[in-house]
mmCIF file of the N, C-alpha and C atoms, coordinates in Angstrom:
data_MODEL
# 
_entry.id   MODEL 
# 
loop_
_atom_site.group_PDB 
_atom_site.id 
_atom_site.type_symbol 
_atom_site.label_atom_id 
_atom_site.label_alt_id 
_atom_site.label_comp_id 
_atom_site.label_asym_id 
_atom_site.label_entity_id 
_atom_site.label_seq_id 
_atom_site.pdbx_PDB_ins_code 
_atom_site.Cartn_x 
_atom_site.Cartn_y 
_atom_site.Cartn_z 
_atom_site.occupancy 
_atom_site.B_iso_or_equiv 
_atom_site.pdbx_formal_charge 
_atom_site.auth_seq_id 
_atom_site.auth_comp_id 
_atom_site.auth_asym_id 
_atom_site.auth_atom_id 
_atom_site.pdbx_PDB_model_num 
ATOM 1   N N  . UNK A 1 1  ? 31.120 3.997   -13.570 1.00 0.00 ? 1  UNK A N  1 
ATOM 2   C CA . UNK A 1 1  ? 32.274 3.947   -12.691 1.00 0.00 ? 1  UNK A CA 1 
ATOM 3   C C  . UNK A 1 1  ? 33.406 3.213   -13.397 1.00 0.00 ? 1  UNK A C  1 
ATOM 4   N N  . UNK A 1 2  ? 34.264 3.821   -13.256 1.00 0.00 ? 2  UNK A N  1 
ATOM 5   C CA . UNK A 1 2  ? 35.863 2.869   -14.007 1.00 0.00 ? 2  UNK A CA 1 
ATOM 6   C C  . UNK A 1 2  ? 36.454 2.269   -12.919 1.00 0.00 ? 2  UNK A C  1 
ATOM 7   N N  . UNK A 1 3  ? 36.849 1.143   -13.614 1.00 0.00 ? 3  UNK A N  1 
ATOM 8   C CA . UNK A 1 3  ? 37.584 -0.111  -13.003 1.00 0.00 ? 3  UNK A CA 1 
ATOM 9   C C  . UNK A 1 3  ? 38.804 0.698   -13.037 1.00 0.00 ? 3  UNK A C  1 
ATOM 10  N N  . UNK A 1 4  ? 38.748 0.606   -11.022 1.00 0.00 ? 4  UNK A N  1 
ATOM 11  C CA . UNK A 1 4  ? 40.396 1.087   -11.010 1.00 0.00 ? 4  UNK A CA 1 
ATOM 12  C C  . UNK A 1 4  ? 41.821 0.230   -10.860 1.00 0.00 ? 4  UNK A C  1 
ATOM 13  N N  . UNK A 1 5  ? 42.119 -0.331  -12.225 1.00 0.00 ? 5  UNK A N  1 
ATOM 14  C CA . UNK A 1 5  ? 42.960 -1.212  -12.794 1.00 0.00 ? 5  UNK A CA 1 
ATOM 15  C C  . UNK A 1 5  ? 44.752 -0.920  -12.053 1.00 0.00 ? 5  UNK A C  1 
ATOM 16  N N  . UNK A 1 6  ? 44.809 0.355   -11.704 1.00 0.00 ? 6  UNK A N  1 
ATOM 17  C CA . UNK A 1 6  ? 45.879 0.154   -10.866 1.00 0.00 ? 6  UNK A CA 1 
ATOM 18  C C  . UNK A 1 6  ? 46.236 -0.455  -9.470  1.00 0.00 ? 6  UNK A C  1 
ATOM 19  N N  . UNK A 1 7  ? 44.360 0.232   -8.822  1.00 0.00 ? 7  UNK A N  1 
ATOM 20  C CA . UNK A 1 7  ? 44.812 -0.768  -7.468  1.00 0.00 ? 7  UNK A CA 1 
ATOM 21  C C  . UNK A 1 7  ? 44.771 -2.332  -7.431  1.00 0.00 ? 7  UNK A C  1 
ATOM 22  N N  . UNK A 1 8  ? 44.269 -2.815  -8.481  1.00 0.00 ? 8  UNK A N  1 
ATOM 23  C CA . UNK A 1 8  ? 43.836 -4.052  -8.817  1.00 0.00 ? 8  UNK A CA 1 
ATOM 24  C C  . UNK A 1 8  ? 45.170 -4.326  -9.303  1.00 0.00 ? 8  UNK A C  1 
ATOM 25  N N  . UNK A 1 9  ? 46.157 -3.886  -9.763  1.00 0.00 ? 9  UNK A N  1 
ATOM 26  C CA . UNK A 1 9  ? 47.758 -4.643  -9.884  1.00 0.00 ? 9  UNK A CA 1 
ATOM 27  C C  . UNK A 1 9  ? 48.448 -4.696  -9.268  1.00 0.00 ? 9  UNK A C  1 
ATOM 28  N N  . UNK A 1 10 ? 48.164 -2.839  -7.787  1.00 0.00 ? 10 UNK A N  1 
ATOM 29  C CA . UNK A 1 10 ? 48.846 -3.529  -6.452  1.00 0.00 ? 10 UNK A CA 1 
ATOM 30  C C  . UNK A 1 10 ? 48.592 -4.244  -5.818  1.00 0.00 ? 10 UNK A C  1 
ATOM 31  N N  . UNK A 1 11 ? 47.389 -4.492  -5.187  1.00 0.00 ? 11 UNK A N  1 
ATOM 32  C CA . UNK A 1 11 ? 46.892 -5.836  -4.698  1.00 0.00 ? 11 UNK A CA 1 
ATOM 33  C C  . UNK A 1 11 ? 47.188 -6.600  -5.197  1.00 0.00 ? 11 UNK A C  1 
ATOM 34  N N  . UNK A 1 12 ? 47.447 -6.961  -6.585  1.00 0.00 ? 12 UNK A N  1 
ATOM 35  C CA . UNK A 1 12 ? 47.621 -8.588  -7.239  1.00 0.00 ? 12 UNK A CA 1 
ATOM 36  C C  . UNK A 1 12 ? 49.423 -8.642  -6.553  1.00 0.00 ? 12 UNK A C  1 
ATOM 37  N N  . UNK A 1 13 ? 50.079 -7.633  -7.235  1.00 0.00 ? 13 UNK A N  1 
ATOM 38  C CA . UNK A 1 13 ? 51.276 -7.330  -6.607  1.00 0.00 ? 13 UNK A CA 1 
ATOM 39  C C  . UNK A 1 13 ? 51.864 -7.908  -5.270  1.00 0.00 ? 13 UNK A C  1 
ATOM 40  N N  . UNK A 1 14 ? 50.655 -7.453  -4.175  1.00 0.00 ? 14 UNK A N  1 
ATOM 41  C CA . UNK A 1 14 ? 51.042 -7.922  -2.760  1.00 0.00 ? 14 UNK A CA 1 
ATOM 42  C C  . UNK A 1 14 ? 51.158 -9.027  -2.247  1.00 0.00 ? 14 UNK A C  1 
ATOM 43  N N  . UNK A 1 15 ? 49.899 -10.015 -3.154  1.00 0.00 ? 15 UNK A N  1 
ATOM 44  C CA . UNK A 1 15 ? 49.345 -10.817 -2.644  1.00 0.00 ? 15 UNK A CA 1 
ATOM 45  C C  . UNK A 1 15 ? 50.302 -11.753 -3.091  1.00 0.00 ? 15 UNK A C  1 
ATOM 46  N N  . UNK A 1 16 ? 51.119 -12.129 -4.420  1.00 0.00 ? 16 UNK A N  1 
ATOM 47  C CA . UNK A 1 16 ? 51.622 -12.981 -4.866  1.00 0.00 ? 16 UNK A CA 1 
ATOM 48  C C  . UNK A 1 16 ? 52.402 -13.644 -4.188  1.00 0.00 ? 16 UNK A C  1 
ATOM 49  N N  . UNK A 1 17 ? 53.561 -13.264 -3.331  1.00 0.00 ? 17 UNK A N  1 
ATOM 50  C CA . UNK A 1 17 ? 53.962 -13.770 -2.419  1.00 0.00 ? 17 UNK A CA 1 
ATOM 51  C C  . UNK A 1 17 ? 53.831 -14.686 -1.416  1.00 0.00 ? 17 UNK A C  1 
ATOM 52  N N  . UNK A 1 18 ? 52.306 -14.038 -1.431  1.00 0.00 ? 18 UNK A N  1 
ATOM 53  C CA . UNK A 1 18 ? 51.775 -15.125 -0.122  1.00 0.00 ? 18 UNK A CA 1 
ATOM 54  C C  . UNK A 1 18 ? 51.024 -16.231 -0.913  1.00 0.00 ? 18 UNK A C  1 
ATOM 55  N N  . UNK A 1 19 ? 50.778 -15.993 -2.056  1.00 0.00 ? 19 UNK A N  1 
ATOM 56  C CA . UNK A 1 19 ? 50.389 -17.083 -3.008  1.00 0.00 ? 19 UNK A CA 1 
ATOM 57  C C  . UNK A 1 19 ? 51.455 -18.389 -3.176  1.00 0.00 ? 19 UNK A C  1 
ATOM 58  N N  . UNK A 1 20 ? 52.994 -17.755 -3.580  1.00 0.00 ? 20 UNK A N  1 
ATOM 59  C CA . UNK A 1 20 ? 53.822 -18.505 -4.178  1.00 0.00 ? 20 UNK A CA 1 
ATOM 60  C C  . UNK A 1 20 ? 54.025 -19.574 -2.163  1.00 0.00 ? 20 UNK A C  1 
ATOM 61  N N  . UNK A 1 21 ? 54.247 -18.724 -1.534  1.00 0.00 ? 21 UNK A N  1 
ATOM 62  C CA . UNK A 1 21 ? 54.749 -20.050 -0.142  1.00 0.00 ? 21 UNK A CA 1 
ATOM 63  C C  . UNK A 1 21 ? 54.022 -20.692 0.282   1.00 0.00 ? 21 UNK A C  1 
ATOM 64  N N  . UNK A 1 22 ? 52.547 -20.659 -0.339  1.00 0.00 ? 22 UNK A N  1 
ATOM 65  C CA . UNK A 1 22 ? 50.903 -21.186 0.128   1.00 0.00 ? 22 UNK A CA 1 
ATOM 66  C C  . UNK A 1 22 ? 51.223 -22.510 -0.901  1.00 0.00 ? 22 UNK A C  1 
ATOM 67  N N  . UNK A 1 23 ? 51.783 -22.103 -2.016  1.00 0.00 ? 23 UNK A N  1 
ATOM 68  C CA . UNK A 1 23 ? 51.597 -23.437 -2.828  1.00 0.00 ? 23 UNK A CA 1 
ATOM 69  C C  . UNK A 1 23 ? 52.338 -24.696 -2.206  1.00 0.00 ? 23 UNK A C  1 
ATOM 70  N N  . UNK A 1 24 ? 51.556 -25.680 -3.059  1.00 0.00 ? 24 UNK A N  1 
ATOM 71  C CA . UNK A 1 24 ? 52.260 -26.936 -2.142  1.00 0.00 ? 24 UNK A CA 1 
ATOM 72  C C  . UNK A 1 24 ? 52.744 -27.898 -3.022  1.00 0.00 ? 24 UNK A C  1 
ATOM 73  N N  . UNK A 1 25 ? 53.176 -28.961 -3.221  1.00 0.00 ? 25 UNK A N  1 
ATOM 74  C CA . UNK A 1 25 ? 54.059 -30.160 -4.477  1.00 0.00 ? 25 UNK A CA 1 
ATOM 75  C C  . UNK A 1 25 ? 52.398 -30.755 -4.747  1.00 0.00 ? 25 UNK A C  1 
ATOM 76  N N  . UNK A 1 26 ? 51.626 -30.561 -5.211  1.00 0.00 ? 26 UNK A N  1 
ATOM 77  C CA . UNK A 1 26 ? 50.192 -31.182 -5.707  1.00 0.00 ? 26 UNK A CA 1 
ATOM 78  C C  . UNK A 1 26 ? 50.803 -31.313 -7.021  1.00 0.00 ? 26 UNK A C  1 
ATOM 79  N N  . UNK A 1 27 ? 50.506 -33.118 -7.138  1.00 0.00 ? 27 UNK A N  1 
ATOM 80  C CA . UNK A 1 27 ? 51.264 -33.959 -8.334  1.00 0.00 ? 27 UNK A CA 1 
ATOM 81  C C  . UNK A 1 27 ? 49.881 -33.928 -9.388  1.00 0.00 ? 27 UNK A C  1 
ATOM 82  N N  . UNK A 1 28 ? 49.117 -34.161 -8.807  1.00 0.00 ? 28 UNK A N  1 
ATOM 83  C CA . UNK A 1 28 ? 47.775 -33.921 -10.171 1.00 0.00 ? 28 UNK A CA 1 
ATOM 84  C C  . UNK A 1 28 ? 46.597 -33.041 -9.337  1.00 0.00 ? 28 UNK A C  1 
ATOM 85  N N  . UNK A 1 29 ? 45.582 -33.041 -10.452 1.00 0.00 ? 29 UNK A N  1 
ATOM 86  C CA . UNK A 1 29 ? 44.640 -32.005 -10.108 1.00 0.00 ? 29 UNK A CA 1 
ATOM 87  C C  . UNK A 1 29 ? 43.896 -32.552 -9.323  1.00 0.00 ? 29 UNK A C  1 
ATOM 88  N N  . UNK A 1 30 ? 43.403 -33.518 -8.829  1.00 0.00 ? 30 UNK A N  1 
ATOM 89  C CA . UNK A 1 30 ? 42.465 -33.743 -7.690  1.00 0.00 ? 30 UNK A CA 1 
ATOM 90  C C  . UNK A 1 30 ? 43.406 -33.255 -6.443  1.00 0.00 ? 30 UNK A C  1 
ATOM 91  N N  . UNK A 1 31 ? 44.822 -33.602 -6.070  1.00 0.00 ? 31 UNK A N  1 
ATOM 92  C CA . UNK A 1 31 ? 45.219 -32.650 -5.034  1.00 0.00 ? 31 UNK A CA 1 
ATOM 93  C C  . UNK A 1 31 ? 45.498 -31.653 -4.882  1.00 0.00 ? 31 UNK A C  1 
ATOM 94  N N  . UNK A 1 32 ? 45.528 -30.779 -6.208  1.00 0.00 ? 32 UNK A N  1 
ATOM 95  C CA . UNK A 1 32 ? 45.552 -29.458 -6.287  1.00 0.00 ? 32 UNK A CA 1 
ATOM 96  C C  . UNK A 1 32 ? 44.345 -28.926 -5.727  1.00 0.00 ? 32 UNK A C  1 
ATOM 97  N N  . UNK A 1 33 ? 43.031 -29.472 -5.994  1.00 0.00 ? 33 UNK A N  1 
ATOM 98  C CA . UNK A 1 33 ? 41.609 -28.977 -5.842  1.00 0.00 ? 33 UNK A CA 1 
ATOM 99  C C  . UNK A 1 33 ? 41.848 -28.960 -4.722  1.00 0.00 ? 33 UNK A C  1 
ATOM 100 N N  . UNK A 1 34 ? 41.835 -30.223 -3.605  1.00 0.00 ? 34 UNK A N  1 
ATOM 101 C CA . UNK A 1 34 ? 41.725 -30.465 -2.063  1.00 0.00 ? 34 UNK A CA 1 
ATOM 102 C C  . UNK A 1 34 ? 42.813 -29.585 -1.219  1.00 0.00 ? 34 UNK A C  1 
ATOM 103 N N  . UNK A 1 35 ? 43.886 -29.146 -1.992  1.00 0.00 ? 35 UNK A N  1 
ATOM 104 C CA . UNK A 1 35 ? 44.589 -28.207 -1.492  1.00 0.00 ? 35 UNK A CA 1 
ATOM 105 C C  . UNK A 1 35 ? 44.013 -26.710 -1.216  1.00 0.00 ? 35 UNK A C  1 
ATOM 106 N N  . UNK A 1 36 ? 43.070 -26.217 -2.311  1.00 0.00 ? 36 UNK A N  1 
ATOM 107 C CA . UNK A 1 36 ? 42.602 -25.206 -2.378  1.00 0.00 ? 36 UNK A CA 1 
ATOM 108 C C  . UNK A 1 36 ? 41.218 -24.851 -2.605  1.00 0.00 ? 36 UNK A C  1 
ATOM 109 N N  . UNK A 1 37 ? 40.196 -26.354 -2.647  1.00 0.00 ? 37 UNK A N  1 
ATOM 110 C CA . UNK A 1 37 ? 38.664 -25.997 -2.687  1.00 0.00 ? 37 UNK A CA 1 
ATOM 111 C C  . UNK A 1 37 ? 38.544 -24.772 -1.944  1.00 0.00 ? 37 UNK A C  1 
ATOM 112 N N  . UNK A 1 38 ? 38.780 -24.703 -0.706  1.00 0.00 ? 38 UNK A N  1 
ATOM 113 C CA . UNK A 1 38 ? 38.486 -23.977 0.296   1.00 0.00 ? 38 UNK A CA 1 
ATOM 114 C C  . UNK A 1 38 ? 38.698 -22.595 0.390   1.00 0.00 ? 38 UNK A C  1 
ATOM 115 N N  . UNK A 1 39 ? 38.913 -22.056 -0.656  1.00 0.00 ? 39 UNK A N  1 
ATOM 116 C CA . UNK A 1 39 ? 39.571 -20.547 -1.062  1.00 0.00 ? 39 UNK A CA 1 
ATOM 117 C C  . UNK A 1 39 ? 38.506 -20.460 -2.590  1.00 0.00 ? 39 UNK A C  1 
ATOM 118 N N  . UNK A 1 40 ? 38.214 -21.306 -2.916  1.00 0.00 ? 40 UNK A N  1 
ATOM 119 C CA . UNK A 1 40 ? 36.981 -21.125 -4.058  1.00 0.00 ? 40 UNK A CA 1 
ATOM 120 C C  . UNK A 1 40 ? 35.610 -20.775 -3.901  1.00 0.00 ? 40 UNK A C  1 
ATOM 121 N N  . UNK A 1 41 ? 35.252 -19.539 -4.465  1.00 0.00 ? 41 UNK A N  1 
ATOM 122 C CA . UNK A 1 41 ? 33.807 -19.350 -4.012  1.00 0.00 ? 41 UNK A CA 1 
ATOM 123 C C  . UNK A 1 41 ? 33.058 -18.734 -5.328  1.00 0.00 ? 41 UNK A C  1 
ATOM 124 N N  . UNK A 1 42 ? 31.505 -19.469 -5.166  1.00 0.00 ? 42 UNK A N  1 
ATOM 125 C CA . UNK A 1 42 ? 30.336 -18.623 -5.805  1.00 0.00 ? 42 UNK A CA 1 
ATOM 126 C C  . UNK A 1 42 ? 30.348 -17.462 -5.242  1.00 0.00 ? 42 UNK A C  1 
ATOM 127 N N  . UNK A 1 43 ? 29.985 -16.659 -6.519  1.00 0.00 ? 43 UNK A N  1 
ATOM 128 C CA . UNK A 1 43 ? 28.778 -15.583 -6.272  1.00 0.00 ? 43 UNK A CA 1 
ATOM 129 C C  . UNK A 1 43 ? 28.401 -15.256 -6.851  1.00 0.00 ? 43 UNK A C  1 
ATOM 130 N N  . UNK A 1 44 ? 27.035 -14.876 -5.987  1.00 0.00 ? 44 UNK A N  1 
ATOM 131 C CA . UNK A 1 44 ? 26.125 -14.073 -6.636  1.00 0.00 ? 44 UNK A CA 1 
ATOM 132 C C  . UNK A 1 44 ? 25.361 -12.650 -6.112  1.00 0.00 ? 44 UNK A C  1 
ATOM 133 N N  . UNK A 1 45 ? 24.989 -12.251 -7.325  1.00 0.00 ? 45 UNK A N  1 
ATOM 134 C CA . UNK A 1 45 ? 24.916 -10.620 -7.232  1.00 0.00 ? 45 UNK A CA 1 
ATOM 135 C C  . UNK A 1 45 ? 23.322 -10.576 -6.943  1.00 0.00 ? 45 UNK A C  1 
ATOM 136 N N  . UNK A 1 46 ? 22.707 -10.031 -6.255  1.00 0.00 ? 46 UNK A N  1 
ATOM 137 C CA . UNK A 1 46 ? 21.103 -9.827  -5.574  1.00 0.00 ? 46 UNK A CA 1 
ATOM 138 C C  . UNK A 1 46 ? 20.933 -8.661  -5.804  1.00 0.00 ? 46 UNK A C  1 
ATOM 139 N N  . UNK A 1 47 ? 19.912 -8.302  -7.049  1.00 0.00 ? 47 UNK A N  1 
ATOM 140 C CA . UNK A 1 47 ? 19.443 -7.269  -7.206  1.00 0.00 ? 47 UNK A CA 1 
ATOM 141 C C  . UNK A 1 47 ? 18.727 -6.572  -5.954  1.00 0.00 ? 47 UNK A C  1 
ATOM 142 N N  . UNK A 1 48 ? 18.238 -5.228  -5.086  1.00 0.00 ? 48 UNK A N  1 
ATOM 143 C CA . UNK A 1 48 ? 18.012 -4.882  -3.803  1.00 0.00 ? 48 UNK A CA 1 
ATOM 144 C C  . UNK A 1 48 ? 16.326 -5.418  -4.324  1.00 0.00 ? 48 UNK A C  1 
ATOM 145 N N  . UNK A 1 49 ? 16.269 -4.204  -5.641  1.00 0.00 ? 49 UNK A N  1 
ATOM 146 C CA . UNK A 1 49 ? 14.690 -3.990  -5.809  1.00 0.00 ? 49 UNK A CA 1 
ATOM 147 C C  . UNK A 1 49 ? 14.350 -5.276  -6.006  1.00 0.00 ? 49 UNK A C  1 
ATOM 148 N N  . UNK A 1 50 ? 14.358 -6.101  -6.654  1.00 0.00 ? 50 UNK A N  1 
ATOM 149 C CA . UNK A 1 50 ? 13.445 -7.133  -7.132  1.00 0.00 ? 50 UNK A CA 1 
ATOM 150 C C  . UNK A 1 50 ? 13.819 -8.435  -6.492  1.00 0.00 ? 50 UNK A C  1 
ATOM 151 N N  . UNK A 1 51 ? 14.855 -8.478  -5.572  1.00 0.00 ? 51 UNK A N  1 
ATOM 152 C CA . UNK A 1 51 ? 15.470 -9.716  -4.644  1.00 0.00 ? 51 UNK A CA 1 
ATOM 153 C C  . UNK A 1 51 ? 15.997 -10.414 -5.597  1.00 0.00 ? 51 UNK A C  1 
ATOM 154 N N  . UNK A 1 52 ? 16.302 -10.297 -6.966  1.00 0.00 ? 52 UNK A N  1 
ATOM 155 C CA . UNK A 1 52 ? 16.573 -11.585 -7.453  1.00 0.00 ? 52 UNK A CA 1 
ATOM 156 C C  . UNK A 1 52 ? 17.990 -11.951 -8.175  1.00 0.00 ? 52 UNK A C  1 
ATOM 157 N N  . UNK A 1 53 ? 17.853 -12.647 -8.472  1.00 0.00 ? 53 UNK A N  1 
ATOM 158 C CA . UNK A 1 53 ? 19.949 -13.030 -9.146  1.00 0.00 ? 53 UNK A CA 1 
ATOM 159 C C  . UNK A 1 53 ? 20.114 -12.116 -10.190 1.00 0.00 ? 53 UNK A C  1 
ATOM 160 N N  . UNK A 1 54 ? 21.254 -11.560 -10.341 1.00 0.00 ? 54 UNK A N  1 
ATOM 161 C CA . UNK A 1 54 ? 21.084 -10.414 -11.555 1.00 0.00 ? 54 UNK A CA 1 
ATOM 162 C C  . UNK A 1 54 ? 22.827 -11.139 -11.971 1.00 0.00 ? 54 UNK A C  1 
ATOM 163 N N  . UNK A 1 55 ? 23.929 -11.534 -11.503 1.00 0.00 ? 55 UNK A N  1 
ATOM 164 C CA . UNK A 1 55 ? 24.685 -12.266 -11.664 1.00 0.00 ? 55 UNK A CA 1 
ATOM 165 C C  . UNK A 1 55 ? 24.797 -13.612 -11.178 1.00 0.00 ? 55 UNK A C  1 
ATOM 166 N N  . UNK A 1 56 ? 26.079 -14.707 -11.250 1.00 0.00 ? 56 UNK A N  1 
ATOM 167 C CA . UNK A 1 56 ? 26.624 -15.399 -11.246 1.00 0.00 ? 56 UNK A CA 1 
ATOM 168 C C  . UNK A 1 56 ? 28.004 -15.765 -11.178 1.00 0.00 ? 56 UNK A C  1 
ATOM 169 N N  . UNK A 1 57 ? 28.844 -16.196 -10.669 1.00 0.00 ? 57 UNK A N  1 
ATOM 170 C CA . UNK A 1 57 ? 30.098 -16.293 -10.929 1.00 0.00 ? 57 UNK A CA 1 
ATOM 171 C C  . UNK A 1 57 ? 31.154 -17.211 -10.029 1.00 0.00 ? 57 UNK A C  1 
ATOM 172 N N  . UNK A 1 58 ? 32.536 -17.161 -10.110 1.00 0.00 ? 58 UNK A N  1 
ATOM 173 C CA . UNK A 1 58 ? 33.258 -18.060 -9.756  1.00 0.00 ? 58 UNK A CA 1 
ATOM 174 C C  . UNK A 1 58 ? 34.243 -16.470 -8.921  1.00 0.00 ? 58 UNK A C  1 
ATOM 175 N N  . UNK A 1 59 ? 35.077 -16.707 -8.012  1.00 0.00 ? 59 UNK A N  1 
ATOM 176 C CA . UNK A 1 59 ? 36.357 -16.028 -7.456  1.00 0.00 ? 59 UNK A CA 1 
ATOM 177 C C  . UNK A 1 59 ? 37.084 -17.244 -6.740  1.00 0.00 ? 59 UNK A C  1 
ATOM 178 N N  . UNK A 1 60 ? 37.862 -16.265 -6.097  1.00 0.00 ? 60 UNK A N  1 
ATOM 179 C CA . UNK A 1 60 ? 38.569 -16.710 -5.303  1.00 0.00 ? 60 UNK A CA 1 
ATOM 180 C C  . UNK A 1 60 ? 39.458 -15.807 -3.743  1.00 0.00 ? 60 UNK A C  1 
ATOM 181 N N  . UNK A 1 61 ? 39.275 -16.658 -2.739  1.00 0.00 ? 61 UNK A N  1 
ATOM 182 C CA . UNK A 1 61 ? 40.273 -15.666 -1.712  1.00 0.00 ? 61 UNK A CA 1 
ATOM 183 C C  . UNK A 1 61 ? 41.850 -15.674 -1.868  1.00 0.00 ? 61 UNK A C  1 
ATOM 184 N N  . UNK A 1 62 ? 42.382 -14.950 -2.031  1.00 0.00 ? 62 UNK A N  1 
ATOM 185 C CA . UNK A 1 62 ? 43.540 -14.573 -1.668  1.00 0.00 ? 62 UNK A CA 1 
ATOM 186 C C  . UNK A 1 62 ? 44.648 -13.229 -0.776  1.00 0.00 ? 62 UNK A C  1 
ATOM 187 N N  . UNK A 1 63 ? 45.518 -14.129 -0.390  1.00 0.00 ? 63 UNK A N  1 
ATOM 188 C CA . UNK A 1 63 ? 45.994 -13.461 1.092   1.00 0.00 ? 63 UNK A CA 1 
ATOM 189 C C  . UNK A 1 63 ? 45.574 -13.676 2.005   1.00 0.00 ? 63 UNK A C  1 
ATOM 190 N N  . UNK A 1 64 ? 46.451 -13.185 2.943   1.00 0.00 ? 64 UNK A N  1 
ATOM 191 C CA . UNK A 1 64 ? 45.860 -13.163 4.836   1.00 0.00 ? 64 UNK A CA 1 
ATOM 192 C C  . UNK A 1 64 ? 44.681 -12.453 4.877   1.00 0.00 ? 64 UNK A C  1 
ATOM 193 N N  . UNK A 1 65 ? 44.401 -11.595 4.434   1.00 0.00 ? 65 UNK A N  1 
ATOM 194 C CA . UNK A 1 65 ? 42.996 -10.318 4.381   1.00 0.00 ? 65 UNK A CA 1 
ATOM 195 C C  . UNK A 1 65 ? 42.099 -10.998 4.150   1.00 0.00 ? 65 UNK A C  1 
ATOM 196 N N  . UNK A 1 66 ? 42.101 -11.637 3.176   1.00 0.00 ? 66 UNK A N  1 
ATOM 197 C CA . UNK A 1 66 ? 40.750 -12.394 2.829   1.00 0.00 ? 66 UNK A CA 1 
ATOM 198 C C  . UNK A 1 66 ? 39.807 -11.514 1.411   1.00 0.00 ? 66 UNK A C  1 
ATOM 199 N N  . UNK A 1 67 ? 40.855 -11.302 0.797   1.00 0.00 ? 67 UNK A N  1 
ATOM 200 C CA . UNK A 1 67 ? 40.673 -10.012 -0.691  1.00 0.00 ? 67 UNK A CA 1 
ATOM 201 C C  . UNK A 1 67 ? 39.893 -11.486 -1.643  1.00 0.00 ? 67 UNK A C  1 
ATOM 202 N N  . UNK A 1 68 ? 39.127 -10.883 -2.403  1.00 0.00 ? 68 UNK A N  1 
ATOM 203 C CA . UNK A 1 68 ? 38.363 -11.929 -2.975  1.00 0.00 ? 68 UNK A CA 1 
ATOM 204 C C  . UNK A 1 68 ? 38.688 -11.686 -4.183  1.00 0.00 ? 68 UNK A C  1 
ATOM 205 N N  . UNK A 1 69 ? 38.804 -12.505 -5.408  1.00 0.00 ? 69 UNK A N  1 
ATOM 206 C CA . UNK A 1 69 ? 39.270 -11.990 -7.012  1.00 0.00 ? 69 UNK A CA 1 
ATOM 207 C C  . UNK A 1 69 ? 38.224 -12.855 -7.304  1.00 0.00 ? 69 UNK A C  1 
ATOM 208 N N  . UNK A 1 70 ? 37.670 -12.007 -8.711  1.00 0.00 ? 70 UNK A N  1 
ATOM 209 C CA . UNK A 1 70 ? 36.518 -12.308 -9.570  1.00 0.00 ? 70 UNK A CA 1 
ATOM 210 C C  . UNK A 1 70 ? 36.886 -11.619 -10.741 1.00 0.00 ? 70 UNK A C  1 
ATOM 211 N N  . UNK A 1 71 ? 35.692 -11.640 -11.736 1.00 0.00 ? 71 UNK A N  1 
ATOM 212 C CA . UNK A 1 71 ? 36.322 -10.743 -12.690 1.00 0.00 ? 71 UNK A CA 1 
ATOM 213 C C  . UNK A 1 71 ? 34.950 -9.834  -13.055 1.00 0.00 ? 71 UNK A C  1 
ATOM 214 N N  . UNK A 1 72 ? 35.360 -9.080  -13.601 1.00 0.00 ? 72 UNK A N  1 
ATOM 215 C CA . UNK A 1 72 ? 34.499 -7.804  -13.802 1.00 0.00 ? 72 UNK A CA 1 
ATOM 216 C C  . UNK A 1 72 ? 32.902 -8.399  -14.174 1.00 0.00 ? 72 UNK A C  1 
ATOM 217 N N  . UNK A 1 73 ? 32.928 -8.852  -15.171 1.00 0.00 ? 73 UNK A N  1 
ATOM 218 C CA . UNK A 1 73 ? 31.599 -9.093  -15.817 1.00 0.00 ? 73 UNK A CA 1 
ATOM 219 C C  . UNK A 1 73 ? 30.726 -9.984  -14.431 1.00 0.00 ? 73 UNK A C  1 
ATOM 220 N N  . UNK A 1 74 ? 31.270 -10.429 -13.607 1.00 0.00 ? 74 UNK A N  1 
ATOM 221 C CA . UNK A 1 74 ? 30.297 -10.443 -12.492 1.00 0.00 ? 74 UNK A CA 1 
ATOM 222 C C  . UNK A 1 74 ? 29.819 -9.820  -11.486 1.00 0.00 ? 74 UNK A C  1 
ATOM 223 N N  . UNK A 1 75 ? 30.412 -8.976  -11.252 1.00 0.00 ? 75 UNK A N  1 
ATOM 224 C CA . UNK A 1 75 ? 29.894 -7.279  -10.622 1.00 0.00 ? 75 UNK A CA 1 
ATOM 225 C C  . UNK A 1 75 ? 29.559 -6.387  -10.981 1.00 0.00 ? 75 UNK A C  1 
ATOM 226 N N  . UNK A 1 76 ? 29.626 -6.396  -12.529 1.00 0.00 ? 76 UNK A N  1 
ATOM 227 C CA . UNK A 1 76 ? 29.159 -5.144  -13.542 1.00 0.00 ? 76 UNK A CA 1 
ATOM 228 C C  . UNK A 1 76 ? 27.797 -4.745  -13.716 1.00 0.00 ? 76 UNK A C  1 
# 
């Protein structure tokens, strides 16, 4: 299956917006984190057959929708 890299630039596209008025004056990185732990997420990928971890990884939510960004090599 090919990564469909265009809808993945409109979505990035849409979302930015609501990225840029979400941000806040976070003077160092511990309030940057506490600003946004909460939009940071694991995952992981569960093979059906064998129940077991077949990935790992880091994303994130962004937007009102609740669109999740990761990057390929953890869904692949």
């Amino acid at each position: 299956m090919k990564f469909p890299y265009r809808l993945f630039v409109i979505l990035l596209i849409c979302c930015i917006p609501g990225w840029l008025s979400a941000q806040t004056a976070a003077t160092d990185t511990a309030d940057l984190f506490a600003d946004w732990r909460n939009r940071v997420l694991q995952i992981q990928v569960i093979e059906k057959q064998s129940q077991s971890k077949s990935g790992i990884g880091s994303g994130f939510l962004a937007g009102p929708d609740g669109f999740v960004f990761t990057n390929y090599h953890v869904i692949a």
